[in-house]
C-alpha positions in Angstrom: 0.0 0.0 0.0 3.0 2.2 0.9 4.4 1.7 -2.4 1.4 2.3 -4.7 1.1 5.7 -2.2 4.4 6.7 -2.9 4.4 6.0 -6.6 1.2 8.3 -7.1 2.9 10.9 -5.1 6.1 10.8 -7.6 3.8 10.4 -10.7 2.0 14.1 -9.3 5.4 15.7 -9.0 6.8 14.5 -12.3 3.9 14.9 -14.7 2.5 18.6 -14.3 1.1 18.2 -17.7 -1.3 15.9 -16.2 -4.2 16.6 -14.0 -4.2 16.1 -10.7 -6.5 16.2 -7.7 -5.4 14.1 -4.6 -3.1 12.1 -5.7 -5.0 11.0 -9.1 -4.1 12.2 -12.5 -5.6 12.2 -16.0 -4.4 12.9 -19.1 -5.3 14.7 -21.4 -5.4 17.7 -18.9 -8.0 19.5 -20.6 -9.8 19.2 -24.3 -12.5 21.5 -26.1 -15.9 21.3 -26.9 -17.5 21.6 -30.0 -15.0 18.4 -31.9 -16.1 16.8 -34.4 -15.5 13.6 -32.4 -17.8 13.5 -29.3 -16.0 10.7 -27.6 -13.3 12.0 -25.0 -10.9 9.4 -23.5 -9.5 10.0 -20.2 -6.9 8.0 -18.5 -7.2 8.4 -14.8 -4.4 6.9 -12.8 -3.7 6.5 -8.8 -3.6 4.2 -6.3 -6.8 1.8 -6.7 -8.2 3.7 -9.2 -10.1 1.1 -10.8 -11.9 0.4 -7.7 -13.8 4.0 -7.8 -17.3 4.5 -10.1 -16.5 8.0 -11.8 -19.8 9.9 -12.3 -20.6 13.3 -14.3 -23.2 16.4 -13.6 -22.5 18.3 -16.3 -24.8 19.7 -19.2 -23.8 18.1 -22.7 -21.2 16.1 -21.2 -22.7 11.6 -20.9 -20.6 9.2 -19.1 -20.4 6.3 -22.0 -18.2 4.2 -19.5 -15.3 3.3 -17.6 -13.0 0.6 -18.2 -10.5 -1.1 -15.6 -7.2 -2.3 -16.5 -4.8 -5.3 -15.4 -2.9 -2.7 -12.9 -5.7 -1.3 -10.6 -4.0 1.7 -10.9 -5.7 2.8 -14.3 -9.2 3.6 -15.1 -10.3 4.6 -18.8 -12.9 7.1 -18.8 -15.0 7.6 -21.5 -17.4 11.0 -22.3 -19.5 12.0 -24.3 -19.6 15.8 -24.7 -21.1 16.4 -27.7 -23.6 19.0 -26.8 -21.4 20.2 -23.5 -20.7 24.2 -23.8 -17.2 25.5 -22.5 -16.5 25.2 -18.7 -15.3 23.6 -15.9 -16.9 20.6 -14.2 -16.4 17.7 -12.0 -15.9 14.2 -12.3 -16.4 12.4 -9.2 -15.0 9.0 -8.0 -16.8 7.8 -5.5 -15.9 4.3 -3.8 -17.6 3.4 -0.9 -18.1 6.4 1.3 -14.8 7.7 0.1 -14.9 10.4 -3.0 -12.3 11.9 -5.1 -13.5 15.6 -6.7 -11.7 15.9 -9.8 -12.0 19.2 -11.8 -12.1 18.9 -15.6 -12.3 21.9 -18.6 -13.5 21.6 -21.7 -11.7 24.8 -22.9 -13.8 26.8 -26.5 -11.6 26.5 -29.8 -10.1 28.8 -31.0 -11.6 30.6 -34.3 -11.2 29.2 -37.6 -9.2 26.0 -35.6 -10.3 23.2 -37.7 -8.6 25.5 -41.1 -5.5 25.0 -40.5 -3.5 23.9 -44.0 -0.8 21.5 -43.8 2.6 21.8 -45.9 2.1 21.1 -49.7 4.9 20.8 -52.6 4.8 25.5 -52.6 7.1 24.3 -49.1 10.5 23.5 -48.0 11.2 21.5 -44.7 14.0 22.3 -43.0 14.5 19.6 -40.7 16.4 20.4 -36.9 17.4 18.2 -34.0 16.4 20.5 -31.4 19.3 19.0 -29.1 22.0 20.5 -31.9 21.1 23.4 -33.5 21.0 26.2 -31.1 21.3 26.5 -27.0 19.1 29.4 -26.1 18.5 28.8 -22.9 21.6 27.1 -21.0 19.6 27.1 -17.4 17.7 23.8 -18.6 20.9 21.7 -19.7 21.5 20.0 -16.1 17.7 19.6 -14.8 17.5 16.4 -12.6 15.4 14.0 -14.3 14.2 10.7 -13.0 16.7 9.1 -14.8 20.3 9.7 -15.4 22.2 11.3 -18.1 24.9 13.8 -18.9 25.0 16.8 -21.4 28.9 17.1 -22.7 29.0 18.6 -26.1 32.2 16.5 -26.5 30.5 12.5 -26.3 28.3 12.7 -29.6 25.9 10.3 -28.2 25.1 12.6 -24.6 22.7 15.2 -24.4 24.2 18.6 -26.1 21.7 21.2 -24.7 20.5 22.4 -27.9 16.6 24.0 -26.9 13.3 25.3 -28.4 14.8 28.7 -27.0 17.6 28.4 -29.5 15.6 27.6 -32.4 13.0 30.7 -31.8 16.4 32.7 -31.1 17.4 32.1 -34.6 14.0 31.9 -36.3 15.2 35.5 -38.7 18.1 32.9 -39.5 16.1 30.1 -40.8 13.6 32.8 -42.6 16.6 34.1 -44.0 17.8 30.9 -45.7 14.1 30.9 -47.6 12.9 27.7 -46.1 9.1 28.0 -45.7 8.7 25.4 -42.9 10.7 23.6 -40.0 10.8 20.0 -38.9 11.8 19.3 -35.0 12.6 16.1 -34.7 10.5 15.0 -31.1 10.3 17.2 -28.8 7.8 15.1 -26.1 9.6 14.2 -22.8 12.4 11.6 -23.1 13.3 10.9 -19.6 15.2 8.1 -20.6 18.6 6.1 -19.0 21.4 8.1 -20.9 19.1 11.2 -22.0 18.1 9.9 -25.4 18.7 13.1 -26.9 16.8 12.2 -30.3 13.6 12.6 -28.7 12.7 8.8 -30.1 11.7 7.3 -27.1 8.9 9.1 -25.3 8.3 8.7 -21.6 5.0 11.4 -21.5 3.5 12.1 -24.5 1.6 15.6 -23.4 4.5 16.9 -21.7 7.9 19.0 -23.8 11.2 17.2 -22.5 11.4 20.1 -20.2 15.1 20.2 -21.3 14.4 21.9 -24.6 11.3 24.0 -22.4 8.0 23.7 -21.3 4.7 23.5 -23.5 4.4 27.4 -23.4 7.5 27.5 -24.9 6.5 25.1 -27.8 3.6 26.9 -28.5 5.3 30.5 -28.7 7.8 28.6 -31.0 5.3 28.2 -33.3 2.9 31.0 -32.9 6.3 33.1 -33.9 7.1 30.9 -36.8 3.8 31.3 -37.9 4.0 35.4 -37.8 7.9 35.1 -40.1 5.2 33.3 -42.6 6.3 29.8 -41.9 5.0 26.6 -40.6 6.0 23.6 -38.2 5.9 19.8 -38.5 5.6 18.0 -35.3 7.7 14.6 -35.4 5.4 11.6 -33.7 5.8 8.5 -32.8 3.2 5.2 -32.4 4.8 2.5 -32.7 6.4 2.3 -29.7 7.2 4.5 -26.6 10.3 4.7 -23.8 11.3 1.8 -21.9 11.1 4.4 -18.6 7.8 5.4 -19.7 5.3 4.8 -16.4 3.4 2.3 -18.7 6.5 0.3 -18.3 6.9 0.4 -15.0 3.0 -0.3 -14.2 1.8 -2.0 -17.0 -2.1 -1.2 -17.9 -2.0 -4.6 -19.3 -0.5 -7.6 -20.8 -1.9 -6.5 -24.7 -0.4 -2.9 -24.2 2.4 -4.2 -25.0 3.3 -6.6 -28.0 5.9 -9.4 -27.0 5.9 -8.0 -23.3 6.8 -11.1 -21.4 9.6 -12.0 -24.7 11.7 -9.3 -26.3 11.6 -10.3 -30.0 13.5 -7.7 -32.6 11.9 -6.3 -35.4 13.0 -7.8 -38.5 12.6 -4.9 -40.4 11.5 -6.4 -43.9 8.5 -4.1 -44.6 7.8 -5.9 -47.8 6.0 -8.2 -45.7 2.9 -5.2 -46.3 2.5 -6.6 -50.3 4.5 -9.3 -50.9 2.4 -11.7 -52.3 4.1 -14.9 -50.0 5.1 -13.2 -47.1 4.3 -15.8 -44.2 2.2 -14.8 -41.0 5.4 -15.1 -38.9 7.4 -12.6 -40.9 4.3 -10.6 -40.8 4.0 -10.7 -37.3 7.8 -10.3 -36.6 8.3 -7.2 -38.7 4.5 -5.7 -36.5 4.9 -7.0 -33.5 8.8 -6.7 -33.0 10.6 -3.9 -30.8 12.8 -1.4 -32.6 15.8 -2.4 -29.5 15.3 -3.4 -25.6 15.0 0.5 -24.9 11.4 1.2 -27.0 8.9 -1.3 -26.2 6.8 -2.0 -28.6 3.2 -0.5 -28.8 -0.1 -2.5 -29.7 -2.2 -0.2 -31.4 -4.7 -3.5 -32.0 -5.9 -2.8 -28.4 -8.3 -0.4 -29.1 -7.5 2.2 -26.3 -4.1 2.4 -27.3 -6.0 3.3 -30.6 -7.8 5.9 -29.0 -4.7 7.0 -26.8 -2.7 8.3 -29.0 -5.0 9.0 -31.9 -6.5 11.9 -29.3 -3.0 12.9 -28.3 -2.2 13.8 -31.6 -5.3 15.9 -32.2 -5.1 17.1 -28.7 -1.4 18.9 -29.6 -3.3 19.9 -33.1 -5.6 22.0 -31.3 -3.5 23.2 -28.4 -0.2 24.5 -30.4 -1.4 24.8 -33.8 1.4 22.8 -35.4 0.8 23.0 -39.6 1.7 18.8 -40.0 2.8 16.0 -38.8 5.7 13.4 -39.6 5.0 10.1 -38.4 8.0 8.1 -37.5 8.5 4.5 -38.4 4.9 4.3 -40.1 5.1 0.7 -41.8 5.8 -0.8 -38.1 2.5 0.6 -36.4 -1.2 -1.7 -36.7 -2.1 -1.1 -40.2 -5.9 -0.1 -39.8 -5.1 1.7 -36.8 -3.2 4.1 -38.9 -6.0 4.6 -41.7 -8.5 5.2 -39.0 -5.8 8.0 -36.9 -5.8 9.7 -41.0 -9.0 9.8 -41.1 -9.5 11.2 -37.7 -7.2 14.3 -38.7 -8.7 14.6 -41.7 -12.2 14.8 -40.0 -10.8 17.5 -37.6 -9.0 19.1 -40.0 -9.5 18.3 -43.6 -6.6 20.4 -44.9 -3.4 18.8 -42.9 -0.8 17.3 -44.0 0.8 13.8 -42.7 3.9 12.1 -44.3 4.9 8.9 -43.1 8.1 7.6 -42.6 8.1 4.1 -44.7 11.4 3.8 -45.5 11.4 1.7 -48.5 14.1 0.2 -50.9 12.6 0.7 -54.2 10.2 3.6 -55.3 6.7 0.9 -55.5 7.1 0.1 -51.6 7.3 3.6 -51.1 3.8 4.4 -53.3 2.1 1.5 -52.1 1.9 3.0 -48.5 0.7 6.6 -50.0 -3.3 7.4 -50.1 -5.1 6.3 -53.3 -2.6 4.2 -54.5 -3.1 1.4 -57.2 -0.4 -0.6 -56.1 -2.1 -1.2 -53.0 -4.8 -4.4 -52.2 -4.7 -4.0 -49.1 -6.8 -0.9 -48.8 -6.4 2.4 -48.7 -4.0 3.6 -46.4 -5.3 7.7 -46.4 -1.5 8.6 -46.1 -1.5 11.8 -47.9 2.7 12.3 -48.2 5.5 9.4 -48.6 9.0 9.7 -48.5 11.5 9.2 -51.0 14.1 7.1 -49.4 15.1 5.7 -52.6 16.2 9.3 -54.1 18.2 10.1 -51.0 20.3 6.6 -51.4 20.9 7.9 -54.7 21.7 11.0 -54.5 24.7 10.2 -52.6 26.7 8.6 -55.1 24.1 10.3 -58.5 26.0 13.6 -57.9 29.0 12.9 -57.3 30.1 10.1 -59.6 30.7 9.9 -63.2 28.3 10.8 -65.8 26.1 7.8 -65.2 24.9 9.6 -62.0 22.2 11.5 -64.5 21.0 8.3 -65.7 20.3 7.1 -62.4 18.7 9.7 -61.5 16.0 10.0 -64.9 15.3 6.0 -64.1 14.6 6.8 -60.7 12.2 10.0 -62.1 10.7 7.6 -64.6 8.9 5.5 -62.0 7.2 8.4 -60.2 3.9 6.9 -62.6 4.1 5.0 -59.8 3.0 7.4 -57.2 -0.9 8.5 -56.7 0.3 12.0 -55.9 4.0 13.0 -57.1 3.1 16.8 -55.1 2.8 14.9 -52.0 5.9 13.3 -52.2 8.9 14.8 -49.6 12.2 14.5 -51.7 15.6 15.1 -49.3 19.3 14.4 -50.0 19.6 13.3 -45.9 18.0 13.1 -42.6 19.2 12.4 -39.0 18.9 8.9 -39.6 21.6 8.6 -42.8 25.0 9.9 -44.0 24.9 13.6 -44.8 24.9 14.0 -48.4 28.6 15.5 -48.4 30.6 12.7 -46.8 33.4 15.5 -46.4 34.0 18.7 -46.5 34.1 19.4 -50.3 37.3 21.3 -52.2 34.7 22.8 -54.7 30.5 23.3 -54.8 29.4 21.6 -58.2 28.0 18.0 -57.1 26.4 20.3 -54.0 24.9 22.7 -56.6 23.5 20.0 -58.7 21.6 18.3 -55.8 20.5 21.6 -54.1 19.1 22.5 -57.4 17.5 19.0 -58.2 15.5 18.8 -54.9 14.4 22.1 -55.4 13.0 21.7 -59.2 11.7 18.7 -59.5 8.0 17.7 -58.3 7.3 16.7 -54.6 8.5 18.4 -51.1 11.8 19.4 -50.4 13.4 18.5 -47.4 16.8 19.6 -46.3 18.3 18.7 -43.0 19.8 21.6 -40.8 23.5 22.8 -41.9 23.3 21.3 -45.2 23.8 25.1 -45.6 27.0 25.4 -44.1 28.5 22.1 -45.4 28.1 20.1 -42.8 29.5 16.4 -43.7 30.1 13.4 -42.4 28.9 9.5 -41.9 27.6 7.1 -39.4 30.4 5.1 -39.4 31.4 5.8 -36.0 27.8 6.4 -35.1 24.6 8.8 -35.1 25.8 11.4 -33.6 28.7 12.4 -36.4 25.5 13.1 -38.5 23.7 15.3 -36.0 26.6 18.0 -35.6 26.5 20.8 -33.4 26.0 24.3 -35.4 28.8 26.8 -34.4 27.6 29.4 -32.9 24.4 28.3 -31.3 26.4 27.6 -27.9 27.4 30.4 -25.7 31.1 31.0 -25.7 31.7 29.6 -29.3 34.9 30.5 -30.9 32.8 30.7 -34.9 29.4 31.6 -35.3 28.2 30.2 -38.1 24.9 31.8 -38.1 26.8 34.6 -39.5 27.7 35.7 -42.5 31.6 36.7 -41.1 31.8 33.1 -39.5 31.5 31.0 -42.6 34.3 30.4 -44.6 34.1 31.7 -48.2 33.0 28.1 -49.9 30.3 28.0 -46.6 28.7 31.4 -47.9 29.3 30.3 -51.5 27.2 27.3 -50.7 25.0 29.5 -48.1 24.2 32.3 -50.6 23.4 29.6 -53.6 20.9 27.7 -51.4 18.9 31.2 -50.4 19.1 31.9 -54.4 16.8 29.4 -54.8 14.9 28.8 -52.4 13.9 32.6 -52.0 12.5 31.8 -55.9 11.3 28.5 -55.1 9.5 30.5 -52.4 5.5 31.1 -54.0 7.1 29.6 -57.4 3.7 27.8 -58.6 5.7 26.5 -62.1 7.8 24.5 -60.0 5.1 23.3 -56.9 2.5 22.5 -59.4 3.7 22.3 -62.9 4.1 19.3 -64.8 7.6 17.6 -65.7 9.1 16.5 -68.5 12.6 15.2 -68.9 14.7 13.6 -71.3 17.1 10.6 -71.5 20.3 11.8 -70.4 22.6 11.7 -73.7 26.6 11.9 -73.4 26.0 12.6 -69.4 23.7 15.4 -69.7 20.1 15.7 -68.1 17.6 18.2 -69.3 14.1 18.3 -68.1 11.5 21.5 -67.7 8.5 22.5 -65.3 5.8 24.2 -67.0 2.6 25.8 -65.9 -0.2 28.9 -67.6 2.8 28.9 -70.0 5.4 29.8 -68.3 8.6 27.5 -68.3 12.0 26.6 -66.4 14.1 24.6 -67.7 17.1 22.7 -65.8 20.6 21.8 -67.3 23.0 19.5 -65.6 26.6 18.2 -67.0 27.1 14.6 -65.3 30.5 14.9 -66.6 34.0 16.8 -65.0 34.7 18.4 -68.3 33.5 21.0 -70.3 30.3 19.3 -72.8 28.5 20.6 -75.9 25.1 20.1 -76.3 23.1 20.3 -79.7 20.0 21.5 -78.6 17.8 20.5 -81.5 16.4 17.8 -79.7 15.0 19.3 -77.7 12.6 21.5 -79.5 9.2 20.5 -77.8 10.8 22.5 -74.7 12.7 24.9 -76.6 10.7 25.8 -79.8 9.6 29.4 -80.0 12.6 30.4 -77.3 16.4 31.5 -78.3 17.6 32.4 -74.8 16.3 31.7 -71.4 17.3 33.8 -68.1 19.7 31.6 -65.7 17.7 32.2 -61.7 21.2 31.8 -60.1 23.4 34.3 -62.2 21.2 36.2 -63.9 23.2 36.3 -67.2 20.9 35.6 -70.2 21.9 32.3 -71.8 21.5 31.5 -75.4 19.5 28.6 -76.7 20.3 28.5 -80.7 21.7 25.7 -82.1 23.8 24.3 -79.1 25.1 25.4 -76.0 28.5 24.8 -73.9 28.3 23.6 -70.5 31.1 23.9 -67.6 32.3 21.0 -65.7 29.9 19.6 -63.6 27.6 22.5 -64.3 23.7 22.9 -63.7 21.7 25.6 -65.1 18.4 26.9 -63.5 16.5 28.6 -66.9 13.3 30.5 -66.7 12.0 31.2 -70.1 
């Protein structure tokens, strides 16, 4: 008795984004009336819980029922509060002649909530690791956690103390660059052994890691990005949670869990989804499987897991206004309970954005998991944005090989038939999760200029991972955090400042300066978010395809090879016909388009005509 005291206790001093009312809490702490979805799941926890009848005097809001657990510590509450008005009311727990008062709000929306637009292919994601970019506010680096950890900017795998307060502190930076919206990899509490400074294993999933700020802070973060004219993806995770998470240390029950009582690895081999002889064991295994020891596997098959985190996800919808969401390890999670978490965004707010992280092999896995596909028997998956894995494995060796590197890439365009929506595809050289597109630091810009000007002509959503700018390089070959760099300058007492035009060295600014070239045209570009593509088979190493839209045309020119090429242009006269010079967006010279035209080393033209 003692114990279970003592835990409820802790759990109220640790979780203040829970409600609490002696020594019971509940989460979500508040919601909003006037949802499209009536149903409201509560998850009550304390000492015993279960053994308390809830009850509800409150006009508009039903008690549909309440649901014990395997731990008598939880109790699932479930209203009704369709009709209920904005207020505050109490839920009582009554047990016995003993009763627990619990206050509850149902806060009004906010106007116009359920209009907010997700990111489309007019933006470009600029993805951060909020523990490397930028230290804003150092007096959160050492908080005392449950757990242990270290921040030391020297051990890449420790905690760096990188913040939201560093990321709104350089907000006119990022606006600068041209990007129109920013990616935070998680930001939810990781109270994890070690720090787990990725964000990847969440231990409270309404709570900020109070290491990179509080909620408030979140939510300024955004309502600031929002007035610079950008928007913010919030990075989620279902498929599983943190091994220090409280569901781990008092299990709800056995089927929270999948392979609770025997840790079995995921095998990773999504193919399982379509291939047409994949065996219910390697099914299961790939499902069912944990990511490693530290991020227990989630079953999203019991249904109020489902409901769990399908209302945590609308809940920080409504409460930060974040534009989107990315959705981490998507083929991994219950496949119907991620078509039914779609379509409960898309009820709430039918113009949002998700893109799922199926990393795929080959461009049909990646389609097959996108809404509306063909490839797809399963059923519809209502996944409005993929990513293009297979272009970013590319694109390390397409650029910066021989001249084959622009045949790779055309065959790679050639099967976008494959894709119901080509807009809604996200396109990056790198993430966190791979080698940085430069593996080193590069003696001269042309493979960098080529790929920063492919991903930012050719259909779908750009991504760029922070300090691609600046040059940053480097592998996983000693391990994750060689890829996830500090940025100079975002740390107080840095020797270079990087965020600054006088601390970059002259092939950083090159680089800097040619990125913000074109992504401030990109920016509001509608030839090159909308237009349609054509291209043409790469001949003596040189690529040449053109966006066109209302009649207005660019046209891009790349030399695969490291010498100087001539290129007859008469074959080219369905794109060309009618035009003898074309205006390049990076220099600005006029360029002449009779007859044939010579192209540098390694060179790649940007042409509006």
């Amino acid at each position: 008795m003692r114990k279970n005291l003592l835990l409820s206790l802790i759990i109220c001093l640790l979780f203040p984004g829970f409600l609490s009312a002696k020594g019971i809490t509940a989460e979500p702490a508040f919601w909003w009336s006037g949802m499209k979805n009536p149903e409201l799941q509560l998850m009550v926890y304390g000492e015993n819980i279960a053994s308390f009848r809830p009850s509800v005097s409150y006009p508009g809001v039903k008690l549909k029922s309440s649901v014990a657990l395997e731990s008598p510590n939880y109790l699932l509450v479930y209203l009704d509060v369709e009709n209920a008005q904005p207020g505050t009311f109490d839920i009582t727990f009554t047990k016995d002649k003993k009763q627990i008062k619990m206050p509850y709000e149902l806060k009004a929306r906010k106007k116009d909530a359920c209009k907010i637009k997700g990111f489309d292919s007019s933006d470009v994601l600029y993805l951060i690791m909020p523990d490397r970019f930028a230290n804003g506010d150092p007096s959160n680096d050492n908080l005392v956690m449950k757990t242990t950890y270290k921040t030391d900017r020297n051990d890449p795998s420790a905690r760096h103390g990188g913040d939201l307060a560093g990321i709104e502190k350089h907000l006119d930076y990022i606006e600068d660059l041209g990007v129109t919206a920013i990616w935070l990899n998680p930001v939810l509490e990781n109270d994890m052994q070690g720090g787990s400074y990725h964000g990847y294993a969440t231990t409270n999933y309404y709570r900020v890691d109070p290491r990179f700020g509080t909620n408030e802070d979140y939510v300024r973060l955004i309502d600031k990005t929002h007035a610079k004219g950008m928007r913010v993806v919030m990075d989620m995770i279902f498929n599983h949670c943190g091994s220090d998470h409280i569901w781990m240390k008092d299990v709800p029950s056995k089927d929270w869990f999948n392979n609770l009582d025997k840790y079995v690895e995921t095998s990773h081999v999504k193919e399982v989804y379509f291939d047409p002889y994949a065996s219910e064991y390697d099914t299961k295994r790939m499902v069912d499987g944990w990511f490693v020891p530290s991020m227990p596997d989630l079953n999203q098959r019991n249904p109020h897991v489902a409901t769990y985190l399908i209302q945590n996800s609308i809940w920080w919808i409504e409460y930060s206004g974040v534009d989107g969401i990315r959705q981490d390890t998507y083929p991994y999670a219950d496949y119907k309970m991620m078509v039914d978490w779609c379509n409960a965004i898309y009820r709430e707010y039918p113009d949002y954005n998700i893109v799922g992280e199926a990393w795929m092999n080959q461009t049909m896995g990646t389609a097959f998991w996108q809404k509306d596909s063909k490839l797809n028997e399963r059923g519809n998956t209502m996944l409005k944005s993929v990513m293009d894995f297979r272009l970013m494995g590319l694109s390390h060796s397409a650029f910066f090989g021989d001249a084959g590197g622009m045949q790779a890439l055309y065959e790679h365009l050639a099967y976008d038939y494959a894709y119901a929506d080509i807009y809604n595809v996200l396109r990056f050289l790198d993430n966190h999760d791979t080698d940085r597109f430069l593996p080193a630091m590069p003696e001269k810009l042309d493979a960098f200029k080529q790929g920063i000007a492919f991903m930012l002509t050719i259909p779908g959503i750009p991504q760029f991972y922070y300090g691609t700018e600046l040059l940053m390089n480097g592998t996983k070959q000693k391990g994750d955090g060689y890829i996830r760099l500090d940025v100079p300058g975002g740390w107080p007492g840095d020797a270079v400042n990087q965020f600054e035009a006088s601390g970059r060295t002259d092939i950083q600014n090159e680089a800097w300066n040619y990125m913000q070239k074109l992504l401030k045209w990109r920016k509001g570009n509608e030839v090159i978010a909308k237009g349609k593509m054509k291209h043409f088979v790469p001949q003596n190493g040189v690529y040449v395809y053109a966006r066109n839209l209302n009649g207005k045309q660019v046209v891009v020119i790349m030399n695969g090879n490291a010498k100087e090429s001539v290129l007859p242009l008469d074959r080219y006269d369905e794109i060309l016909k009618g035009y003898t010079s074309g205006k390049d967006v990076i220099t600005g010279k006029v360029v002449s388009l009779q007859k044939e035209l010579t192209l540098g080393a390694k060179d790649v033209l940007v042409l509006e005509l």
